[in-house]
C-alpha positions in Angstrom: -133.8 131.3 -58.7 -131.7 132.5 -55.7 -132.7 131.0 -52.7 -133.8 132.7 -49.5 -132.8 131.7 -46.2 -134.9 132.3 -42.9 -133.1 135.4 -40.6 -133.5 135.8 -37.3 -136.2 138.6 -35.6 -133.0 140.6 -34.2 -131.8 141.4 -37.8 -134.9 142.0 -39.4 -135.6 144.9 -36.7 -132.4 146.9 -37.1 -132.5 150.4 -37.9 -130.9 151.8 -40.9 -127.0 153.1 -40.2 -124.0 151.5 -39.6 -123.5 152.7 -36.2 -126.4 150.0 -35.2 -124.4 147.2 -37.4 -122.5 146.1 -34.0 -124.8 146.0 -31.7 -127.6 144.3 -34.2 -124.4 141.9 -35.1 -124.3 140.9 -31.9 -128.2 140.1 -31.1 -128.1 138.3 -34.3 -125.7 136.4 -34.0 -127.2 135.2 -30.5 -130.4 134.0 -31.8 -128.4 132.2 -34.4 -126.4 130.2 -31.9 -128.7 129.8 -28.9 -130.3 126.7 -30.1 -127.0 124.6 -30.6 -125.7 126.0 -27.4 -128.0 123.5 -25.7 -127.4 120.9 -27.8 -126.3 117.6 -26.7 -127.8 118.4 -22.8 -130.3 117.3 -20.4 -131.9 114.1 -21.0 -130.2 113.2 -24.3 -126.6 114.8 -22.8 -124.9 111.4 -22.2 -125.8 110.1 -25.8 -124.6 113.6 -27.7 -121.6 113.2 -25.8 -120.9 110.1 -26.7 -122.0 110.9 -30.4 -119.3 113.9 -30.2 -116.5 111.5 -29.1 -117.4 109.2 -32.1 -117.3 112.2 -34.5 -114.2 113.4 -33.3 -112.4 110.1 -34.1 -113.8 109.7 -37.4 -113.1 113.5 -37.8 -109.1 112.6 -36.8 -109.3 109.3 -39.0 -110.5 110.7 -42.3 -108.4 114.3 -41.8 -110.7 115.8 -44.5 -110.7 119.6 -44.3 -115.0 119.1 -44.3 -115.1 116.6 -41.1 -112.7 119.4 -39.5 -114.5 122.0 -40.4 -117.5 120.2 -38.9 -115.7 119.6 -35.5 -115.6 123.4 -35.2 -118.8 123.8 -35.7 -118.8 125.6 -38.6 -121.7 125.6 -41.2 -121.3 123.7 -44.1 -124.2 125.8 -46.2 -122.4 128.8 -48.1 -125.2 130.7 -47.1 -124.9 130.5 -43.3 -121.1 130.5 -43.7 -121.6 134.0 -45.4 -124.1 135.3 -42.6 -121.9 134.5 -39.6 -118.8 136.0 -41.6 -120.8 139.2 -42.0 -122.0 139.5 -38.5 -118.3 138.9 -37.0 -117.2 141.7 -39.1 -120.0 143.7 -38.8 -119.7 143.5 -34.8 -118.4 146.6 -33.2 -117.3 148.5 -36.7 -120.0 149.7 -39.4 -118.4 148.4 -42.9 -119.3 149.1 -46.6 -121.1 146.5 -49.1 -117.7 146.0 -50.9 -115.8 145.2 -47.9 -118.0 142.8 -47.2 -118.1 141.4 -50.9 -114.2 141.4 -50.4 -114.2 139.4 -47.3 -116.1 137.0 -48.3 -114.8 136.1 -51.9 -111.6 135.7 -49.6 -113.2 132.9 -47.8 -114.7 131.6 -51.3 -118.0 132.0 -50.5 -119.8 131.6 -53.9 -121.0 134.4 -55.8 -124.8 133.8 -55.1 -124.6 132.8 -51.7 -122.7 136.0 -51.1 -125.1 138.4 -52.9 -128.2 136.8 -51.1 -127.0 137.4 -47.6 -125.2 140.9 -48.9 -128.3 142.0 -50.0 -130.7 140.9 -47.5 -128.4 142.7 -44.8 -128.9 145.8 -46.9 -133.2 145.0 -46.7 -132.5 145.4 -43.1 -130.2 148.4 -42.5 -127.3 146.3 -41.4 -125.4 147.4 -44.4 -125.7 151.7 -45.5 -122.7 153.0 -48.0 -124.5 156.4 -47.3 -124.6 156.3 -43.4 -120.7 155.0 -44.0 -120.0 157.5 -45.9 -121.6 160.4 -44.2 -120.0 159.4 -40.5 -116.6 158.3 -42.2 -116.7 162.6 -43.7 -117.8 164.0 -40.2 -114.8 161.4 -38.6 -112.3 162.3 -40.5 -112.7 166.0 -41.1 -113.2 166.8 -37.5 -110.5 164.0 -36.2 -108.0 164.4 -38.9 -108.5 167.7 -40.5 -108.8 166.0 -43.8 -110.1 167.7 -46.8 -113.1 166.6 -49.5 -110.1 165.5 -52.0 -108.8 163.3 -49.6 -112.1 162.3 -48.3 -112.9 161.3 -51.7 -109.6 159.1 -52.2 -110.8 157.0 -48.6 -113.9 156.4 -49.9 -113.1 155.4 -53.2 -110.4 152.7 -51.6 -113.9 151.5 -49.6 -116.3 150.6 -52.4 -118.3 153.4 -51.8 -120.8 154.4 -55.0 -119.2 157.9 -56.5 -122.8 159.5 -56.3 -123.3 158.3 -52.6 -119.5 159.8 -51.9 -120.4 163.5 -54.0 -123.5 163.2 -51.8 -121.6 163.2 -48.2 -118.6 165.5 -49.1 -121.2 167.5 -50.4 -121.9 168.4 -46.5 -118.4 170.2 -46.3 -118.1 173.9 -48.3 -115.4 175.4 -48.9 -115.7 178.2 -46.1 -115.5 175.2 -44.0 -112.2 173.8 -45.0 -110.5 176.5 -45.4 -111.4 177.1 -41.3 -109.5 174.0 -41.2 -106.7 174.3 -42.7 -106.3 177.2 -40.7 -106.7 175.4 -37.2 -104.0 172.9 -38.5 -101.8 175.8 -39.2 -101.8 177.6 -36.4 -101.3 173.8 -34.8 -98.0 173.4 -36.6 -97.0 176.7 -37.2 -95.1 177.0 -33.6 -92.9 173.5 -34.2 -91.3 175.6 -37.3 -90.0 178.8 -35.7 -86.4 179.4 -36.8 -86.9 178.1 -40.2 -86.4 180.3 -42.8 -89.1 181.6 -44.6 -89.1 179.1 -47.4 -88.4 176.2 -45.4 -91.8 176.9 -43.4 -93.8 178.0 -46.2 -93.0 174.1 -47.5 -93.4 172.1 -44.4 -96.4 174.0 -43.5 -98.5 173.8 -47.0 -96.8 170.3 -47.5 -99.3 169.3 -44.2 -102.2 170.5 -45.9 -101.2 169.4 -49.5 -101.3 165.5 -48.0 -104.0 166.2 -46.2 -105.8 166.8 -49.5 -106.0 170.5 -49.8 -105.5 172.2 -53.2 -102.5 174.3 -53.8 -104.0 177.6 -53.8 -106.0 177.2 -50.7 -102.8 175.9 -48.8 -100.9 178.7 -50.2 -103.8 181.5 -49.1 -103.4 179.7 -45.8 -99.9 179.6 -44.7 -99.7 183.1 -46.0 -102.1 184.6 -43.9 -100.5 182.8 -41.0 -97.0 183.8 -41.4 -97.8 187.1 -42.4 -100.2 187.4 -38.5 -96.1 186.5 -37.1 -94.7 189.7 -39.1 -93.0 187.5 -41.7 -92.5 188.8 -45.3 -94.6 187.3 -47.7 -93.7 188.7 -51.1 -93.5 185.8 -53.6 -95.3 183.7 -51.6 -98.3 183.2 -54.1 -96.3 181.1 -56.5 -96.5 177.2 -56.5 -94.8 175.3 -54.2 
């Protein structure tokens, strides 16, 4: 039976998105850590400090990577380990389910542990593939001028589900990209005046090749656009 762990109020009220990861990450991650912030003070401050001494020399006696690990602070239950690895990654930048996963099978967080606190972060919005996925296409199209085939390719790298990525590229048509492709033409088109004809017709549907538009649309493209400067475009429909 996988075993639950309590979460604090902060988590469970996050919305759904990834764009509220960071800031929920952060409230988290205080109510986590505000009750051994105080540890060791007030009344009972002399004896905790003299218990920390006594641990620190036992800690530099024994040199086992578990008393260190203990000196920092650091949780020795693989499920708390996983939760503050998720938060400090989560903070500031929304991340998929799999880069998660990723992170923490680098830190050798057993399997369980990790799918209890990967899931339960899911339950409560901190994790969305499809909010990811849907602001990574809106990002990158409008930032970079990248098409749905390379769109795709980013996701893919990211974990993403292949349904929840058909989904969010799904929000870009056709009409759309090739509006693009224009505007990053008509960008570049200037910085290759004086190249012959061939030369620009490469450099300029190259661009939009690696940005992951097919060949014919590139080719429709830097037609259009060389033709608007009174170039010749005979032959120009044939593969590049």
């Amino acid at each position: 039976m996988t075993r639950r762990t309590e979460w604090p109020d902060s988590a469970v009220g996050a919305g759904p998105g990834p764009g509220a990861a960071g800031r929920t990450a952060d409230s988290a991650s205080e109510s986590a850590y505000g009750s051994e912030a105080g540890h060791g003070t007030g009344s009972g401050g002399r004896f905790g400090e003299g218990a920390d001494r006594h641990a620190r020399s036992r800690s530099r006696n024994s040199g086992s990577p578990s008393s260190s690990r203990a000196e920092k602070g650091e949780p020795r239950d693989p499920v708390e380990q996983a939760r503050n690895i998720c938060l400090r990654l989560l903070t500031g930048t929304p991340r998929t389910r799999k880069q998660l996963a990723d992170a923490l099978r680098k830190r050798e967080i057993p399997d369980e542990a990790a799918e209890e606190v990967l899931s339960r972060f899911e339950d409560v919005g901190l994790i969305d593939d499809a909010a990811f996925a849907d602001a990574w296409v809106e990002s990158r199209h409008h930032g970079r001028g990248l098409a749905r085939r390379a769109l795709v390719r980013e996701l893919r790298t990211k974990g993403v589900d292949s349904a929840v990525i058909d989904e969010a590229v799904g929000q870009l048509d056709s009409e759309q990209e090739e509006e693009t492709a224009h505007e990053l033409v008509a960008r570049k088109l200037r910085s290759t005046r004086g190249l012959d004809r061939d030369k620009r017709l490469r450099r300029l549907a190259g661009m939009l090749a690696r940005k992951g538009y097919g060949e014919g649309m590139a080719l429709r493209v830097v037609r259009q656009a060389l033709e608007a400067e009174g170039e010749d475009t005979e032959g120009l429909d044939e593969p590049f």
